[in-house]
C-alpha positions as CSV (number, residue, x, y, z in Angstrom):
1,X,-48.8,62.9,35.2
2,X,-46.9,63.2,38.3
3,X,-44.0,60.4,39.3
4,X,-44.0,60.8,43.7
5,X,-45.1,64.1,43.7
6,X,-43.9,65.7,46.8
7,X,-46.8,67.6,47.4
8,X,-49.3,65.4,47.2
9,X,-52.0,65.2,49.9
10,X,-50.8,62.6,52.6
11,X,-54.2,61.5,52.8
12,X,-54.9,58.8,49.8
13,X,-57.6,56.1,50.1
14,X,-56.0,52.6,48.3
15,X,-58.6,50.2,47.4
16,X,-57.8,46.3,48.0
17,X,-54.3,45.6,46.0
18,X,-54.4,43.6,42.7
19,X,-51.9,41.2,42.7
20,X,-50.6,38.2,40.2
21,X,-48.3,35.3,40.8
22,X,-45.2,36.5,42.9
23,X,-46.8,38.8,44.7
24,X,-46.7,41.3,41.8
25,X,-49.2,44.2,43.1
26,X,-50.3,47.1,42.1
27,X,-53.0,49.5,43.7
28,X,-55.4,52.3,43.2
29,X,-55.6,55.3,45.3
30,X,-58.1,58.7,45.5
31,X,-57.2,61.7,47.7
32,X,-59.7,64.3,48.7
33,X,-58.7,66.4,45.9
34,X,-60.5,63.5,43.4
35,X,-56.6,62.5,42.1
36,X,-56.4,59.0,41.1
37,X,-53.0,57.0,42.0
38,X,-51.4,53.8,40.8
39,X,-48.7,52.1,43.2
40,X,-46.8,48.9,44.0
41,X,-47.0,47.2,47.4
42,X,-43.3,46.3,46.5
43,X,-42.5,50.5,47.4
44,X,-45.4,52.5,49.1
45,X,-44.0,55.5,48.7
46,X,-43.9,55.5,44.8
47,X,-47.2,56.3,42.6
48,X,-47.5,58.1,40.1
49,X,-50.8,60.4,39.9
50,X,-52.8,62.2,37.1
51,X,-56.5,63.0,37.0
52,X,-59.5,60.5,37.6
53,X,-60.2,60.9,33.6
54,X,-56.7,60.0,32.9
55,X,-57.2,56.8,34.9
56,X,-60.2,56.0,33.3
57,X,-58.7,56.1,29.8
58,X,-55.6,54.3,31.1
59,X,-57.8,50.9,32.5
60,X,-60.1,51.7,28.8
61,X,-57.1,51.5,26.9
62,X,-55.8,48.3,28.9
63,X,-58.9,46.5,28.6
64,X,-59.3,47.3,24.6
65,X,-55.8,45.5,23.9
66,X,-53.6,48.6,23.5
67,X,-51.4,47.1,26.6
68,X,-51.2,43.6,25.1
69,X,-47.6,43.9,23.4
70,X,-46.4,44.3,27.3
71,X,-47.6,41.0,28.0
């Protein structure tokens, strides 16, 4: 997992932002190189980025529970 990786591709495609009550929202992003990215609205510049697999056990893991002590 990379935290702002400063060379990642400047070209990432965010889908629509997710956001909660107080404008708490978070995004998904894919570059051309098939990296996924999570990032806040709040700061543009900052993602963090890992592969699209790591993404999808990420969201797998959040939607089975394993997240649910953070709530």
């Amino acid at each position: 997992m990379n935290l702002m990786d400063p060379s990642a591709p400047e070209k990432i495609a965010w889908s629509e932002a997710f956001c909660s009550e107080g404008a708490n929202c978070f995004r998904f992003g894919l570059d051309d190189a098939g990296r996924a990215y999570i990032g806040s609205t709040l700061t543009p510049g900052a993602y963090v980025s890992d592969s699209v697999e790591a993404l999808r056990a990420l969201i797998s893991a959040v939607k089975a529970g394993e997240a649910d002590h953070l709530l």
